[in-house]
N, C-alpha and C positions, 0 to 999 in steps of 0.2 A: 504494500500500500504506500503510495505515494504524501508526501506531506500534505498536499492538496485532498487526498480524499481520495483520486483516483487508486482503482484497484487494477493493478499488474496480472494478467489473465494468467501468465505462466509459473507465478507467485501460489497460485488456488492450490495444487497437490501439496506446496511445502503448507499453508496453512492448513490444511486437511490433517494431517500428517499430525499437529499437534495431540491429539487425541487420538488414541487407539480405539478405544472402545465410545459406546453411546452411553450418558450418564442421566439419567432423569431428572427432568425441565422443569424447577417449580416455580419461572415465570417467563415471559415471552423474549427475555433480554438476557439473560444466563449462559453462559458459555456452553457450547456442546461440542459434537463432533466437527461441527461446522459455521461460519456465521451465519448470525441469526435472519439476515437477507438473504443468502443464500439459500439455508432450510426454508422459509417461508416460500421463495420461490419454486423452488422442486415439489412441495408440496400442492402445490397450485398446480405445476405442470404435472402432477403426477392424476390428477382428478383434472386433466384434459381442458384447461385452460391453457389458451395461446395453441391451441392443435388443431391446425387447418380442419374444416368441415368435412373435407374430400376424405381425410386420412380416417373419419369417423364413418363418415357413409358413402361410403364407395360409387355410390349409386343412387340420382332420387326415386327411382325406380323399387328401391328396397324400404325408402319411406314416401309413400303414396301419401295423397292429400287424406285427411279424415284417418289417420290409423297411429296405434300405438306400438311398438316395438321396445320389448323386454330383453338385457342385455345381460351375461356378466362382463365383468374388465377383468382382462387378465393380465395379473400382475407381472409376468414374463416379460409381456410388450411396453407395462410401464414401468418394468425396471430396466426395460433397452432404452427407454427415452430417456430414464436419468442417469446411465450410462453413457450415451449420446452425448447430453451434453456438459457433460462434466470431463468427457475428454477433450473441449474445447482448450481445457486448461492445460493440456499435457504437451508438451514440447519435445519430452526427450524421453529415450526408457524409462531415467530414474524417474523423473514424473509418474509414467506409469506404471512405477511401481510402488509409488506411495498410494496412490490413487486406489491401486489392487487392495493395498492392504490394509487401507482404510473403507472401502464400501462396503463391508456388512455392518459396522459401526452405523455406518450413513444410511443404509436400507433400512438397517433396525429403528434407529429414529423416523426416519420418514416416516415407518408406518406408524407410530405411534403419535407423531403430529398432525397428521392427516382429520383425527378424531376434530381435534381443537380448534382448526380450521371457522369454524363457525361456533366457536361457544361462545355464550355469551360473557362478557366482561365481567370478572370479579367472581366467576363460576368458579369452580373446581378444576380442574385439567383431566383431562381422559387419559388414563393410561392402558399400556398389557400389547401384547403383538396382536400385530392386523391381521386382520381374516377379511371372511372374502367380501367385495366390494358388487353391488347389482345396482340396476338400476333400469328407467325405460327414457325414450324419446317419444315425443307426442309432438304430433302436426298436424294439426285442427284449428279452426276457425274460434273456436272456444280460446286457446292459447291468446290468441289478438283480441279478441270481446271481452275476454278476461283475464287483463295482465296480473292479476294478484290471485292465483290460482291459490286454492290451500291444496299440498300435496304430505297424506300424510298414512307411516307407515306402521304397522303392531307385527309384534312375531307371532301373535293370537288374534282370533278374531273378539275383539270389545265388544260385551255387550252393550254398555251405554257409546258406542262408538266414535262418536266426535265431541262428545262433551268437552266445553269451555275449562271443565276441571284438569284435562291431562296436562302434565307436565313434560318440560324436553326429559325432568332425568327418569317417570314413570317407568318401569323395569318392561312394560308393556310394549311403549314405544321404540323405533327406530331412528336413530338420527339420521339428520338430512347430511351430507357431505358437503352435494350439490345442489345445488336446486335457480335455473338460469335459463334465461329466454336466450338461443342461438339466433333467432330470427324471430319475429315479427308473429310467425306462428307454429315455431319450433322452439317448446321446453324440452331440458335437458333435467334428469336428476339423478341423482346418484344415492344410494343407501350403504350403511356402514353393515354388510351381511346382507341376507337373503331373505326378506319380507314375508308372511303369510297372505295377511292382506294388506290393501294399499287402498286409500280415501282419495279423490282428486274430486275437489270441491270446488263451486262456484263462493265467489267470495260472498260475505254477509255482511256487508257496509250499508244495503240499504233495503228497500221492500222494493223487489221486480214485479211488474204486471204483463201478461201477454197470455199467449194462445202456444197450441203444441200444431208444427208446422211439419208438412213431410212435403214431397217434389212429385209434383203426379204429372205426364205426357210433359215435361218443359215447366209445368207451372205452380206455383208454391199456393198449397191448399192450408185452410189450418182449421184446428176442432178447440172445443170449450167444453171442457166437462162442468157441470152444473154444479153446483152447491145448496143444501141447505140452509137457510140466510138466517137460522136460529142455531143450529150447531156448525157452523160451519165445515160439514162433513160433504163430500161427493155424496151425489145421489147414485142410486144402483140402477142407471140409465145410459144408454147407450151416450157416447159423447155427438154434440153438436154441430153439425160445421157451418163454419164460421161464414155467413154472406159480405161477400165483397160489392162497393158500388158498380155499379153500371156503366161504362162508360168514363169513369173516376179514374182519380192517379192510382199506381201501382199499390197496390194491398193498403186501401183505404176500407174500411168496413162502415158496410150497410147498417150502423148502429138502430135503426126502428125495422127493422131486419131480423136482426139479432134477438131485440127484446120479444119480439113476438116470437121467438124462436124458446125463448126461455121461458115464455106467459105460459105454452102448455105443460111446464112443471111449478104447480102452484105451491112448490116448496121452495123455489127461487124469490118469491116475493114478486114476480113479475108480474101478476095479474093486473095488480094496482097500479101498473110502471115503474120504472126503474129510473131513482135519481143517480148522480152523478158517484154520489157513496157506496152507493149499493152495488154499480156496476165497476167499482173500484175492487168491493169485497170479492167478487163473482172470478174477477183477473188476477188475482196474488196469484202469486208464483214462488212458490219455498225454492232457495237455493239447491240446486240441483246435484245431486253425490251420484258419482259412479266409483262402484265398488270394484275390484278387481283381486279376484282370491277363492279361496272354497268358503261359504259363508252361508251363515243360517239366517233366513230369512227372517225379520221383524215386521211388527205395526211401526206405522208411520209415527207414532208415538215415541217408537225406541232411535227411531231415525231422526226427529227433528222435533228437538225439544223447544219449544217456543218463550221466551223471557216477558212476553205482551199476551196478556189473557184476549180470547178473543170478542169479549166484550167488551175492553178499551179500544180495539182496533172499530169494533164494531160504532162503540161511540164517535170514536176521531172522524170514520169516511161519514156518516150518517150526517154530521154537522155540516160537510161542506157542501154547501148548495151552489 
C-alpha cells in the first residue's frame, strides 16, 4: 500500500500471507485472513454481484416471460470466481504460492461472511461453515408492478405463515443472502440452504381494488366475484364478468352494467344501488401470496390475517359519498 492509499495489486498475496488460518470476526473492521474491503468484496462476488447476466442465463430462452426458475449455486464455480480473481494479484510463483497456501483460510471465511452480508446493524454475526446456497429467478410483470416484493423462506411449512410476528433470527425462517431486481422485471434471490417452502408476496403498503383478469382470442376479459356486504365473505356463486363500455376506451367498465349484474345477488346490497363505498367494498383485493412448496392447504383466515375489522373498513367506504 502506497502512502496515498493506493493498493499495489502484486502486494495482495504478500498481504494475504499474513495470516494463515481464518480467525473469527467479532466486528466488521477486525483483522482476518484478508482486508476487510477485500473480504467484503469476494463476498459480494461470491453471491453473483458484478457477474455478467449472460454468464447466469445462458439463454433468454431458458427464462421465458411469466416463469420462475429454481436454482442451486455451486460452490465449485464460485470458488473459481474467487480464484479468478485473486490471481489478478499474482505476478510471480512465489505469489502463487502464498496465494495456495492461504485460500482455504480465505474460503473458510468467505463462507462464513456470506451469512452477514445483510444482517442487520448491531445484530449478532452469523457464524459455522456454509452449506449449501439455493435460490430462484423470476420474470414477470409482477416483479415491475411490484418492486417491493416480500420474498420469504421456512425450512417448514408455518402454520400462521406470514405473520407480522416472524423474526429474521425465528429458527423457522431462512435468510435472505440475496434478494435484487436484475432488470426491470427480473428478481434474483438467493437463500442460505434449501427452503421447504417459499412466500412471494404482493406488498401491503396499501388496500388494492380490481377484478381477476385472464387473455381470451387477443382480448383481456375480467370477472368479480361477489361479496356479502354484511360478512364480507364471497358468495357460493359462480363469479361475474365484468361488462366493458361500448365503444369506450380500452377496459373502461360498464359501471350501471355491473350493478345490475350484482342486483341479482341481493346479498351484495345491490338491489337498492350501489354507492360509491359499497362498490369500493365489493373490489378489495387482499395482497396476493403465491406459495411454492408441499403445503397444507388453509382458510383464508390462516392466510390473511387482517389488522382493520371489517366493520371499520365497512364504516370508512360507506361515509364517502
Amino acid at each position: 500500500m502506497k502512502p496515498d492509499g493506493t493498493l499495489i495489486v502484486h502486494d495482495l498475496p504478500v498481504k494475504l500471507a499474513i495470516k494463515a488460518t481464518a480467525i473469527e470476526i467479532d466486528n466488521d473492521d477486525s483483522d482476518s485472513a484478508m482486508p476487510a474491503e477485500l473480504r467484503n468484496w469476494l463476498v459480494r462476488l461470491r453471491l453473483l454481484e458484478a457477474v455478467p447476466f449472460a454468464n447466469i442465463v445462458a439463454d433468454s430462452e431458458l427464462l421465458p416471460e411469466e416463469s420462475i426458475r429454481w436454482f442451486y449455486l455451486d460452490r465449485r464455480w464460485t470458488d473459481a470466481i474467487v480464484q479468478g480473481a485473486l490471481s489478478v494479484g499474482t505476478v510471480n510463483t512465489d505469489d502463487r504460492i502464498h496465494l495456495a497456501a492461504n485460500y482455504d483460510a480465505i474460503r473458510d471465511e468467505l463462507d462464513n461472511e456470506e451469512r452477514n452480508l445483510r444482517r442487520v446493524e448491531g445484530s449478532n454475526r452469523y457464524r459455522g461453515e456454509g452449506g449449501p446456497i439455493s435460490g430462484f429467478l423470476l420474470r414477470s410483470r409482477a416483479v415491475s408492478g411490484w418492486p417491493a416484493l416480500h420474498v420469504r423462506a421456512f425450512n417448514v411449512d408455518p402454520a400462521e405463515g406470514d405473520d407480522a410476528k416472524f423474526q429474521e433470527d425465528d429458527p423457522r425462517r431462512m435468510r435472505l443472502l440475496r434478494l435484487e431486481r436484475l432488470a426491470p422485471a427480473v428478481l434474483l434471490c438467493l437463500f442460505d440452504g434449501i427452503p421447504t417452502v417459499v412466500h412471494v408476496e404482493e406488498p401491503r403498503q396499501g388496500v388494492q381494488f380490481g377484478f381477476d383478469t385472464a387473455l381470451e382470442n387477443g382480448q383481456v376479459a375480467a370477472t368479480l366475484r361477489p361479496r356479502d356486504r354484511n360478512t364480507f365473505e364471497y358468495l357460493g356463486v359462480p363469479p361475474i364478468d365484468v361488462p366493458f363500455r361500448a365503444g369506450g376506451g380500452a377496459g373502461v367498465v360498464d359501471i350501471q352494467a355491473l350493478e345490475r349484474e350484482l342486483a341479482k345477488h341481493p346479498e351484495t346490497g345491490a338491489t337498492d344501488t350501489l354507492d360509491s363505498g359499497e362498490y369500493a367494498l365489493q373490489l378489495v383485493r387482499f395482497p396476493y401470496r403465491q406459495v411454492f412448496g408441499e403445503v397444507v392447504e388453509d382458510s383464508i383466515a390462516m392466510v390473511f390475517r387482517p389488522t382493520v375489522s371489517y366493520q371499520t373498513l365497512s364504516t370508512l367506504f360507506l361515509e364517502v359519498e
